[in-house]
C-alpha positions in Angstrom: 17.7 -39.4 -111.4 16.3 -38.5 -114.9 18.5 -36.6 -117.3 17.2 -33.4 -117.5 17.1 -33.3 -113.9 20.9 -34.2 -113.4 22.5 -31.0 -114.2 20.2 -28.7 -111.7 20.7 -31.1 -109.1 23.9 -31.3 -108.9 23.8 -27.5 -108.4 22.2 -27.8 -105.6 23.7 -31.2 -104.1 26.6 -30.9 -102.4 29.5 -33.6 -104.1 31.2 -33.5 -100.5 28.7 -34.1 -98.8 27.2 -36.4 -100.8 30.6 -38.8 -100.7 30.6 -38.5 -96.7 27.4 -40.1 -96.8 28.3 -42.7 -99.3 26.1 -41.8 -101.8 26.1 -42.3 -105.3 23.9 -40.3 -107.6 22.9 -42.1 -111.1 21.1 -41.1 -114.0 18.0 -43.9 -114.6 19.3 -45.6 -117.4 16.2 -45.9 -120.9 15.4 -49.2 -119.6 14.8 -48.5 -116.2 17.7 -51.0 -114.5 19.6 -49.7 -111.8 22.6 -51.4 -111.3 23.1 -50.9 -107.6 23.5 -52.9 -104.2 22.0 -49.9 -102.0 19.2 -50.8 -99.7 17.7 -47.2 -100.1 16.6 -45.9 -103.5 15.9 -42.0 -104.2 14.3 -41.4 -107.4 14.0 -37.7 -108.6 11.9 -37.1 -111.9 9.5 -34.7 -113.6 5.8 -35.5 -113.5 5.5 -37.0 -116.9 4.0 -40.2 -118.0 7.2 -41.8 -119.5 10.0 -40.8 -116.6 7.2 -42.2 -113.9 6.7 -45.4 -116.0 10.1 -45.6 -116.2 10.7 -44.9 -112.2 7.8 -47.5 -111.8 9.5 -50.3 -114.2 13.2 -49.8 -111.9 11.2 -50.0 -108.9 9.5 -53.6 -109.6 12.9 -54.3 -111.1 14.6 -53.7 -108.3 12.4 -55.2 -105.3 12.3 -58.3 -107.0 16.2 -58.7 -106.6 15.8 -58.0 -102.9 12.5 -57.1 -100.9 14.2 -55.5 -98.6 15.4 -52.0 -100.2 13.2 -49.2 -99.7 12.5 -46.7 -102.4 11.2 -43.2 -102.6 10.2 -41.1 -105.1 10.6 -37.5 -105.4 8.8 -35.3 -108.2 10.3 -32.6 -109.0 7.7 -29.5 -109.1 4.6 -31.7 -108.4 3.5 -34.8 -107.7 0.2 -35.2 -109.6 -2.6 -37.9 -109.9 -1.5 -39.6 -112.9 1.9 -40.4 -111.4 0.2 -42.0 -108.1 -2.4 -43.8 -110.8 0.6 -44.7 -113.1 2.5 -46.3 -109.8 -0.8 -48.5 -108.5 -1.2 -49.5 -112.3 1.7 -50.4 -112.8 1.8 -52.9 -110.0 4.7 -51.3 -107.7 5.0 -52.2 -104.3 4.9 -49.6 -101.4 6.7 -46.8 -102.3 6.7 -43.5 -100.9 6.1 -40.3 -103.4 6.5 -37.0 -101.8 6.8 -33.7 -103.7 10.3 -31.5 -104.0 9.3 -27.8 -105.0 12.6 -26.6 -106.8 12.4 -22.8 -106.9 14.9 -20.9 -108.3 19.0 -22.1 -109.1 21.3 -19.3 -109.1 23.5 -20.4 -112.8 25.4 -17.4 -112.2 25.7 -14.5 -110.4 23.0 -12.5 -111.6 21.0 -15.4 -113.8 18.0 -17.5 -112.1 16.3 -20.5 -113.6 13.3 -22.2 -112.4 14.3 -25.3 -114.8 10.6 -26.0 -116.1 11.4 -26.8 -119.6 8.0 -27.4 -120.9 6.1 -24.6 -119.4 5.2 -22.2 -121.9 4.4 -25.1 -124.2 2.5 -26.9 -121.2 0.6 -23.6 -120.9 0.2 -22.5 -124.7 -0.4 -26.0 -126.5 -1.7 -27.8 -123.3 -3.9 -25.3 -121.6 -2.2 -26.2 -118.2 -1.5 -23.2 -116.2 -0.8 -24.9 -113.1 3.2 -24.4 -114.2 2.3 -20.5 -113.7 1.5 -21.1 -110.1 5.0 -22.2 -109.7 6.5 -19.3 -111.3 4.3 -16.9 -109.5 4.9 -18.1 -105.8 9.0 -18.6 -107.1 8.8 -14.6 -107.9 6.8 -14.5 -104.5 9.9 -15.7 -102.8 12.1 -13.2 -104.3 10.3 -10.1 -103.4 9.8 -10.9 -99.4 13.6 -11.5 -99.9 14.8 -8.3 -102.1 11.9 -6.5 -101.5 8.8 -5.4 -104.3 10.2 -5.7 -108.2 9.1 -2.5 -109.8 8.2 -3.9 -113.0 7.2 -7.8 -114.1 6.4 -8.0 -117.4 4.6 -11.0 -119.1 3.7 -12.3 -121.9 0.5 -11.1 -123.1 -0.9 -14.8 -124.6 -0.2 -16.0 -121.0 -2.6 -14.1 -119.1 -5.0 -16.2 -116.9 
């Protein structure tokens, strides 16, 4: 599991759960080395360049000490192009890569997080808005559950 991932995850995970099934969640290590005897492998990681090389590395790592473990990755928002390019180029072995669409973590009570770190500067510096389509369908959600929010306000530099 990649760092910045580890904290909103384990909101979300259940640790009992999780122990009844025998599972042990990891943060990937810089070098990309699990350490584990585990014939399945779950990755979770943002679509960036670095945590899929780094995914990609642990994978090759990994079926070269034994052929047999299956691994899968999961991207957390997206799974994009680059990351399926990154994986072929990189020489890994049949792995599957599906998508998991975190919308919003409760932190508290009354404060929601959509935990995309980089999406103003993604946005702003990048000229990526496909982060606002996230945000819009996450807001989505919220009104068919609590019904129509009176007033969303935005910032005006953001307007698509």
């Amino acid at each position: 599991m990649e760092q910045s991932l580890f904290g909103p995850l384990r909101l979300v995970l259940d640790k009992k759960i999780l122990q009844e099934m025998q599972t042990d969640v990891m943060v990937l290590p810089a070098n990309g080395v699990l350490r584990t005897d585990a014939g399945n492998i779950i990755y979770f990681c943002r679509p960036t360049l670095s945590a899929t090389a780094r995914v990609a590395n642990s994978i090759i790592d990994s079926k070269n000490k034994s052929s047999s473990r299956r691994h899968t990755v999961f991207f957390v928002t997206k799974k994009t192009m680059m990351c399926e390019s990154v994986m072929s180029e990189m020489g890994v072995p049949e792995v599957e890569m599906k998508t998991l669409h975190l919308d919003l973590i409760a932190l508290d009570r009354d404060v929601l997080s959509l935990e995309l770190p980089d999406v103003y500067r993604n946005f702003v510096v990048g000229g990526d808005p496909s982060d606002l389509l996230h945000v819009a369908t996450s807001l989505m959600k919220l009104q068919t559950l609590y019904g129509v929010i009176p007033k969303v306000r935005h910032v005006p530099s953001c307007d698509v």
